[in-house]
VOVODREN-519235 format. One record per residue (C-alpha): residue in three letters; x, y, z. Coordinates in steps of 0.001 Angstrom, whole numbers, padded with zeros to 6 digits, always signed. Example, Ala and Ser with C-alpha at 12.3 -4.5 7.8 and 13.67 -1.06 7.14 Angstrom:
# residues 2
ala+012300-004500+007800
ser+013670-001060+007140
END
This chain:
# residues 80
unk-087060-032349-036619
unk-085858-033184-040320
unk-088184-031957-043062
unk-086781-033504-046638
unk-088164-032267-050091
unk-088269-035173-052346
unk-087893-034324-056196
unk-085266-033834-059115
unk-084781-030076-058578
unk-086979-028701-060833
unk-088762-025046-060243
unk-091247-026887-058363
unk-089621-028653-055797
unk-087072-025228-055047
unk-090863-023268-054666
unk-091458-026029-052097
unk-088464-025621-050766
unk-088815-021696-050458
unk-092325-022598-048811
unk-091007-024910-045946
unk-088237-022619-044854
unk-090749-019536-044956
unk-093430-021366-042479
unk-090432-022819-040238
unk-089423-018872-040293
unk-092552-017694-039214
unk-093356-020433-036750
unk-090162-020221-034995
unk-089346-023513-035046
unk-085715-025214-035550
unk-085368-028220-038227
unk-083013-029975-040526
unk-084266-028907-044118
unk-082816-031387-046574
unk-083540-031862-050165
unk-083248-035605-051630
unk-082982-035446-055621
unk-082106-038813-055792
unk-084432-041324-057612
unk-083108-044185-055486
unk-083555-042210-052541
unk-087052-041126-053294
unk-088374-044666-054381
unk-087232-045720-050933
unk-089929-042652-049548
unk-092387-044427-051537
unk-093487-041537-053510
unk-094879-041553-057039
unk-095516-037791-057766
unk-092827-034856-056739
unk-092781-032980-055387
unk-093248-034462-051907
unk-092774-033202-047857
unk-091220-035665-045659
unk-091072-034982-042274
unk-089081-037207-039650
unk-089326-039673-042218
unk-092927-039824-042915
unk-094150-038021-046149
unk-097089-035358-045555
unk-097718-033777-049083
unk-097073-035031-052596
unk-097522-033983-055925
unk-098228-030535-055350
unk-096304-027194-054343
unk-097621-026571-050758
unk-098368-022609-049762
unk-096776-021428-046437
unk-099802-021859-044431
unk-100008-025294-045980
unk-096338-026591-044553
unk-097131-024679-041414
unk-100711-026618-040896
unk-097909-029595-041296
unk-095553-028779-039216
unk-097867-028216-036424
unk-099324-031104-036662
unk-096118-033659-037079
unk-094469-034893-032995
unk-091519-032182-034142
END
């Protein structure tokens, strides 16, 4: 499983990224955590608000910080 978090870096997207890792850390599960910051990159995702969850390539959350229980309710419900 590859999770990506789409945005330029800013407080917001290192808060999501500090929320992904915690639920994968409580869940137990195994993934590739990648962050894409750039704006090519995320136009390709199709997203218009950061920042955004992708997960094996399909994005699950944008605009918005998730909470732990938020990416875990994601990850449990993605094939990964």
């Amino acid at each position: 499983m590859e999770v990506a978090i789409l945005g330029p870096g800013c407080a917001r997207c290192r808060a999501t990224e500090k929320a992904v890792r915690e639920a994968l850390r409580e869940m137990g599960k195994e993934a590739t955590v990648v962050k894409v910051e750039d704006i090519k990159e995320m136009i390709r995702y199709g997203i218009s608000m950061t920042p955004a969850v992708a997960i094996d390539g399909t994005i699950r959350l944008a605009g918005k910080v998730p909470s732990v229980e938020e990416v875990k309710d994601l990850l449990s419900t993605s094939s990964g």
